[in-house]
C-alpha positions in Angstrom: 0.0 0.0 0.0 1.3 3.3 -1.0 1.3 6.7 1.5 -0.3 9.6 -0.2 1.1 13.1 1.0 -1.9 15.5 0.7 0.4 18.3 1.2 -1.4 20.0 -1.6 -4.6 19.7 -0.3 -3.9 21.2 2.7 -2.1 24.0 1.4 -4.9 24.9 -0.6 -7.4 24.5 1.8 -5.5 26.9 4.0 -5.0 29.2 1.1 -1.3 29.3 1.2 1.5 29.1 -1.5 4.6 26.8 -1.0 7.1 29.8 -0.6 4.7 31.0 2.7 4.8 27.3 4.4 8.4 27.4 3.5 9.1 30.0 5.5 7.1 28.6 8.0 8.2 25.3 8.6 12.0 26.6 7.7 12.3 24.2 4.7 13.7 24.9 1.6 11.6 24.8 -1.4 13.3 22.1 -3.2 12.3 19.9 0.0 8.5 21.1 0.4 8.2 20.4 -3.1 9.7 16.7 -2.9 7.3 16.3 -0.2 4.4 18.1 -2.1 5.0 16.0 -5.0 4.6 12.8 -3.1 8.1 11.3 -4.3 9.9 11.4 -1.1 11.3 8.6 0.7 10.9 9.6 4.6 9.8 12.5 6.4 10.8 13.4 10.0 8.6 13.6 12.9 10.2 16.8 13.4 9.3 18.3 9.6 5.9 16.3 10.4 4.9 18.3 13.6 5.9 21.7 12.3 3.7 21.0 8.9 0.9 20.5 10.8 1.1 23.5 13.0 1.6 25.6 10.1 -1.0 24.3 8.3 -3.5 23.7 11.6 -3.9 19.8 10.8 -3.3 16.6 12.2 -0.4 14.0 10.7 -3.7 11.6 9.1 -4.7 15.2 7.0 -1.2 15.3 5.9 -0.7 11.5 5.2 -3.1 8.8 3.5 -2.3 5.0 3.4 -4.0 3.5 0.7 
């Protein structure tokens, strides 16, 4: 079963571009991107917890097993 990163989703849903979250989260575009684009290979709890509080979500808004 492949994870789904709904990055996207919740990025639009909160109206906000990747350069804003970016900032947010202190990750570099290239990164957010990687993540965005659902072709990367880990994520770290850390870069986890600070997406959702910038994005005011919980981990299973972020993340879909399917």
């Amino acid at each position: 079963m492949p994870i789904i990163v709904n990055l996207d989703v919740m990025m639009a849903k909160r109206k906000m571009s990747l350069s804003e979250l970016s900032e947010k989260v202190d990750l570099t575009l290239a990164n957010l991107s990687i993540l965005k684009t659902g072709k990367a290979k880990a994520v770290r709890f850390s870069t986890l917890e600070a997406l959702c509080k910038a994005l005011d979500c919980q981990p299973g808004d972020l993340l879909e097993c399917r």
